[in-house]
C-alpha positions as CSV (number, residue, x, y, z in Angstrom):
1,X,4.6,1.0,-16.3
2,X,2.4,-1.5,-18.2
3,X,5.0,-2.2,-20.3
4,X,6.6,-4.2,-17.5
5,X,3.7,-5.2,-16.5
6,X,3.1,-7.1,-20.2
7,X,6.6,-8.6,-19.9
8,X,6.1,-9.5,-16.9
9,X,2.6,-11.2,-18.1
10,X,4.5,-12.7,-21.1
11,X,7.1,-14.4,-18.5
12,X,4.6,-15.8,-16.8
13,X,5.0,-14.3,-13.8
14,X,2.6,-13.3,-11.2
15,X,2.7,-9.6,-10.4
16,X,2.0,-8.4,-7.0
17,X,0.5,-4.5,-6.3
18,X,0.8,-2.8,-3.1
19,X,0.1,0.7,-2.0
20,X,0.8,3.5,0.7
21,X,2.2,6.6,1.5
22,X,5.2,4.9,3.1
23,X,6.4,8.5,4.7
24,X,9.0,7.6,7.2
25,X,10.0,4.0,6.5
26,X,10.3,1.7,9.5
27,X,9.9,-2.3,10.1
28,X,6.4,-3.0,9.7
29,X,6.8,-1.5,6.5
30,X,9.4,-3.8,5.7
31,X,7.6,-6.8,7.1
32,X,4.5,-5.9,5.2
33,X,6.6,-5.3,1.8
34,X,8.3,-8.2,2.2
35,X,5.1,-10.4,2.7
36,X,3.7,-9.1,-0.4
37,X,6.7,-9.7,-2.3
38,X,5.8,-13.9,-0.7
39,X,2.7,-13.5,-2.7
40,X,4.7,-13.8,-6.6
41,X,7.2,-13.0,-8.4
42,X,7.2,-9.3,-9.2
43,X,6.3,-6.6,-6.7
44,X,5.4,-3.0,-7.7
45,X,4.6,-1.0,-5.4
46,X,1.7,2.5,-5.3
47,X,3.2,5.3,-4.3
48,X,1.1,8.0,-3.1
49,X,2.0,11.5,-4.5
50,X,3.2,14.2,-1.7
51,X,-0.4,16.1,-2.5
52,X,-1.9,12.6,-2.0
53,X,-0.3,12.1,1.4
54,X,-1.4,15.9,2.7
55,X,-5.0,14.7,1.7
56,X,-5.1,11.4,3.2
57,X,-2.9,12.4,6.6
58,X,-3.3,16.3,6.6
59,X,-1.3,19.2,5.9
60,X,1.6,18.4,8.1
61,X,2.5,15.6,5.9
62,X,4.6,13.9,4.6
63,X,7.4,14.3,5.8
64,X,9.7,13.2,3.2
65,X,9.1,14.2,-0.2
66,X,7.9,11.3,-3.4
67,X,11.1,11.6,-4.7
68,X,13.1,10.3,-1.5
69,X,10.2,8.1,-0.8
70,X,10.3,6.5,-4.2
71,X,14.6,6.3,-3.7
72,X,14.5,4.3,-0.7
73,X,11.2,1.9,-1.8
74,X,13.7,1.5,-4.7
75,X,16.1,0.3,-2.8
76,X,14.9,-2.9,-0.8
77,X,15.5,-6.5,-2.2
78,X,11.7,-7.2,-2.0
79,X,10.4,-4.6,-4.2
80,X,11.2,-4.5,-7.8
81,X,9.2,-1.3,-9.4
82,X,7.6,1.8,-7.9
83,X,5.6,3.9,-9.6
84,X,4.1,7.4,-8.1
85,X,-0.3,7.8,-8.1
86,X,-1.7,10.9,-7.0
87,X,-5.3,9.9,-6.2
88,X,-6.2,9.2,-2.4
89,X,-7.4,5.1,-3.0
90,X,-5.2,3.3,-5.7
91,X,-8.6,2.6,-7.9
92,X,-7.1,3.9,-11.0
93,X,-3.7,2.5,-10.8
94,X,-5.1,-1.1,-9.9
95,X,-7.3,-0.5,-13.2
96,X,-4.7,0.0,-15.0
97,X,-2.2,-2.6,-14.2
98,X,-4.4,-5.2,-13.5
99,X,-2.5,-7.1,-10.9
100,X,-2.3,-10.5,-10.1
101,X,-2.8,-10.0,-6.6
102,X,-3.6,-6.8,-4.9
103,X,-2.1,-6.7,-1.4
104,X,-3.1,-4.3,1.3
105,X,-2.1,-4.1,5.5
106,X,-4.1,-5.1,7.8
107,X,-3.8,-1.3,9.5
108,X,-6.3,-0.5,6.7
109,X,-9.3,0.4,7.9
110,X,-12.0,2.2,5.8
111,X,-15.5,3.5,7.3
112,X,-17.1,-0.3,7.6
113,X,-20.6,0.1,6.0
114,X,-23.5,0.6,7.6
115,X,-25.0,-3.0,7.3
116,X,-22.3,-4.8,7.8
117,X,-21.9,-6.5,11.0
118,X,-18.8,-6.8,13.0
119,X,-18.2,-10.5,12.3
120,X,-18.9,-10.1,8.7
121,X,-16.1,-7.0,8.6
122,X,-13.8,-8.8,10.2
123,X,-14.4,-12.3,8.2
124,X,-14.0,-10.4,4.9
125,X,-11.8,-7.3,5.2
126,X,-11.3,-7.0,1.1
127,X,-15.0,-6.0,0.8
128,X,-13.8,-3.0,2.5
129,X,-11.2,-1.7,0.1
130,X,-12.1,0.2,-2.6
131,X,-9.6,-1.8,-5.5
132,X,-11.1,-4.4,-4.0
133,X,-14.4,-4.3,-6.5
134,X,-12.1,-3.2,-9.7
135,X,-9.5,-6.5,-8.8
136,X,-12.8,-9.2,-9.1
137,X,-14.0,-7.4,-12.3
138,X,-10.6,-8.6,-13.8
139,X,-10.9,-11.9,-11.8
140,X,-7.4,-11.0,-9.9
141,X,-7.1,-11.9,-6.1
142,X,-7.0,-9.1,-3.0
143,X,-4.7,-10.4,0.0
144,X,-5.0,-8.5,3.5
145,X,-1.7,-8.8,5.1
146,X,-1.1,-9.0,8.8
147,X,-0.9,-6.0,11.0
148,X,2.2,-5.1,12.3
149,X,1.3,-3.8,15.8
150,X,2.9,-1.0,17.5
151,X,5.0,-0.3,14.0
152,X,3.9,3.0,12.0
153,X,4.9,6.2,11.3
154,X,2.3,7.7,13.6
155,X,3.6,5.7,16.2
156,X,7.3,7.0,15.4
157,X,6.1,10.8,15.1
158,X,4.3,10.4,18.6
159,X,7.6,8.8,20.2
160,X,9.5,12.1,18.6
161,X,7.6,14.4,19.9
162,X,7.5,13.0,23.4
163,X,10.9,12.7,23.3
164,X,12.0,15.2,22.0
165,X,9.4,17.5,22.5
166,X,8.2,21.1,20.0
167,X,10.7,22.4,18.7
């Protein structure tokens, strides 16, 4: 992976990192990807490992494997490498690559800290993420992308089950 990185680097293009469990594909997702792609040239995009995705959602998750995950990432125009993490925050994998700009959804939404107000939370969202720190050492840029409202997986899961009930 940081070999394309470095060529990337070497073309002179600016190299986008995104991240997420992306466990049942749907249109925000697409929306959101395809805003970060907006933000340069070359978008790779974190994928959080199945064991990753049981500890961030719970047991019952995902629901489609890394593998299938990774295939259909793969697949869409806007996103040009994906590459698997298995830690909970994408800390290490930001370190690593060193991104030009590290792009994150707006549905993020991490403990706020205890002196922070709700202005100041809501003026400067980045200070939340945990990348966030490790992107300014390297003097990269974070991006908070727009929510996409009434468009995730839980969403889908709840509409399935009302639907369609226990099975």
């Amino acid at each position: 992976m940081l070999d394309v990185r470095q060529r990337r680097r070497a073309e002179g293009k600016t190299v986008v990192l995104t991240n997420g469990c992306f466990d049942i594909l749907h249109v925000g997702h697409v929306r959101y990807l395809r805003q970060a792609r907006e933000l340069g040239d070359y978008l790779i995009v974190g994928l959080n490992s199945d064991a990753s995705v049981r500890e961030l959602k719970g047991e019952k998750r995902p629901l489609v494997p890394e593998a299938e995950r990774a295939e259909v990432l793969a697949a869409l125009a806007c996103v040009d490498h994906v590459v698997l993490f298995a830690e909970a925050t994408a800390e290490q994998l930001v370190a690593k690559l060193k991104p030009d700009v590290y792009a994150k959804g707006g549905d993020y939404a991490p403990a706020p800290p205890r002196n922070a107000t709700a202005r100041n939370r809501r003026d400067r969202p980045e200070k939340d993420l945990p990348e966030a720190r490790i992107v300014g050492q390297y003097g990269g840029k974070v991006a908070i992308l727009p929510l996409q409202p009434d468009r995730s997986t839980t969403d889908l899961i709840d509409i399935i089950v009302e639907r369609y009930g226990k099975k």
